[in-house]
N, C-alpha and C positions, 0 to 999 in steps of 0.2 A: 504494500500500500504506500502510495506515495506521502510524501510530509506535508506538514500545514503550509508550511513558505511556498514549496514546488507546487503546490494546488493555486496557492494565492498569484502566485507568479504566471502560470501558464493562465491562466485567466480572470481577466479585469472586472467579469460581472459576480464571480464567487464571494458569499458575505459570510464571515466568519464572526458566529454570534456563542458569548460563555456564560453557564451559568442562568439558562432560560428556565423556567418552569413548565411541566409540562400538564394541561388540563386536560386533555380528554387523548386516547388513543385505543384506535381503534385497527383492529389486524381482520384481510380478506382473505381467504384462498382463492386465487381467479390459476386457473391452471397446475403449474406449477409451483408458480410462485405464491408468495403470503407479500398484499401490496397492504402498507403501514400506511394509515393516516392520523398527523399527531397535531392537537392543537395547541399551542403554546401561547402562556397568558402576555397580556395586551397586545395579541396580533388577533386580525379578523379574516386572517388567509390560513386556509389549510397545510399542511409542508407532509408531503409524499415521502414515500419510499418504497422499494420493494427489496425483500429478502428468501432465502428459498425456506429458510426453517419459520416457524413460529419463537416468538420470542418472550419473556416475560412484558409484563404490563408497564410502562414505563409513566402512567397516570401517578401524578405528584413527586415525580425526580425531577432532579435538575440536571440539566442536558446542556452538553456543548455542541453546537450543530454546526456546518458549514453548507452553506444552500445557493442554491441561483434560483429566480422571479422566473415564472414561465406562464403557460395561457395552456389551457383543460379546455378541449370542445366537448360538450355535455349537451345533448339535442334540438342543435343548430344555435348554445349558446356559449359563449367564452366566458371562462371563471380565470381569474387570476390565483395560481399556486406556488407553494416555493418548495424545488424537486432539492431533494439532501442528498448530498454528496457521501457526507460523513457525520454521524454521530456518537458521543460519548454519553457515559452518564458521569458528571462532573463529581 
């Protein structure tokens, strides 16, 4: 896995955020994958993920995330999300 600098550096829209709270999370199975959606207090955008296992609950940790802003087409409507790169539990 690559380091926090070398993420930061290869690209200019990646936001490295420490120490968030996390209020709601919620894990899918859509195939193979298990696709994670986490909400983190004082944001009103969703922040994605997907991982192949199921993972414990990560409702009331504090998490270090590193994300980039992207746009969900959801039937024929755009949601603005923030897709995670990488997260800890801080």
């Amino acid at each position: 896995m690559k380091s926090l600098k070398k993420h930061l550096a290869d690209n200019e829209k990646l936001i490295h955020s420490q120490m968030k709270k996390v209020e709601s999370h919620v894990q899918r199975e859509v195939g193979i994958w298990i696709h994670n959606t986490v909400l983190i207090e004082d944001y009103d955008v969703p922040f994605k993920y997907k991982r192949q296992k199921k993972y414990r609950s990560l409702k009331g940790a504090r998490v270090d995330i590193l994300y980039y802003p992207s746009i969900e087409h959801v039937a024929g409507m755009d949601f603005e999300i923030m897709k995670i790169v990488k997260i800890n539990i801080s």
